[in-house]
C-alpha positions as CSV (number, residue, x, y, z in Angstrom):
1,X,0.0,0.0,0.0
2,X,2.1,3.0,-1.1
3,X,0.5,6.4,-1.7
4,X,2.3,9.4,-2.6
5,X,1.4,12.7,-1.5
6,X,2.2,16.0,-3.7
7,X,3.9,18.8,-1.7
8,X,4.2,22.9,-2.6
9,X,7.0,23.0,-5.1
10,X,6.5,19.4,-6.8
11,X,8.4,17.5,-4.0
12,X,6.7,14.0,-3.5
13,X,6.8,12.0,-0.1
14,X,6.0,8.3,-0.1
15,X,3.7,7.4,2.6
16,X,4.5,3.4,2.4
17,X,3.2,0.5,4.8
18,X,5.1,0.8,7.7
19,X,4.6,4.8,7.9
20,X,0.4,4.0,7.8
21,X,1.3,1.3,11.0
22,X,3.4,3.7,12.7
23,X,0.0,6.9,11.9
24,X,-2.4,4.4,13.2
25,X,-0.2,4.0,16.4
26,X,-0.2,7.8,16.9
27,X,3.2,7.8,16.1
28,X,5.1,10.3,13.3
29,X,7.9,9.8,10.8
30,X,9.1,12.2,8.5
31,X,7.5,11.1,5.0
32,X,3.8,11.6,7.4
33,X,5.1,15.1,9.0
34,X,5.9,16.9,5.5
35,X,2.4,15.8,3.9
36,X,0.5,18.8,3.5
37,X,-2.5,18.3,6.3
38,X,0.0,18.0,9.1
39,X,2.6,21.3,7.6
40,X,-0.6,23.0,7.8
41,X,-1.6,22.0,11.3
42,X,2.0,22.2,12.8
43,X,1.7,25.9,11.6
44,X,-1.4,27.0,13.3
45,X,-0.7,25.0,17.1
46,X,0.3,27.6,19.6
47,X,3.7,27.0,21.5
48,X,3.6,24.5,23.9
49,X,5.0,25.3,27.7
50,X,7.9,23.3,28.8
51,X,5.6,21.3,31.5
52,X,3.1,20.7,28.6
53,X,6.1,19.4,26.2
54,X,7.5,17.2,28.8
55,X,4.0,15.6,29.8
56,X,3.5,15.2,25.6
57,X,6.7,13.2,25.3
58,X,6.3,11.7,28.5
59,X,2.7,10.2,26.5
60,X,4.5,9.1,24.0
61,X,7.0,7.5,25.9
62,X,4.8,5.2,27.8
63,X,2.5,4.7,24.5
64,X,5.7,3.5,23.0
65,X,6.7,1.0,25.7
66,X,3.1,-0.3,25.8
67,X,3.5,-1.1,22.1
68,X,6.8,-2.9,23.2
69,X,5.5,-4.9,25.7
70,X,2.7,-5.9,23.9
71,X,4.9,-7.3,20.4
């Protein structure tokens, strides 16, 4: 399942199988970052606190080791 996403100025990112499984787990890479939607939306989010960063990563930390534990 490969799709591939135009970008402003003609680039092209492929979005392949493993970057959909990583999406679907919340997760990013950079071929899903540079597709237009999410360029878009990380340009209109405010900037985070330093206690709001830490509890985001800290999120995604324990999602991760969840996904771990569970393979």
């Amino acid at each position: 399942m490969q799709d591939a996403r135009r970008l402003g100025g003609g680039a092209k990112t492929e979005i392949n199988l493993l970057d959909h499984q990583i999406s679907m787990a919340s997760g990013s890479t950079m071929a899903l970052e540079t597709t237009r939607p999410r360029l878009r939306k990380s340009k209109t989010l405010t900037e985070m606190s330093v206690s709001e960063m830490k509890a985001e990563r800290m999120q995604q930390h324990c999602h991760l080791d969840r996904i771990k534990s569970a393979a």
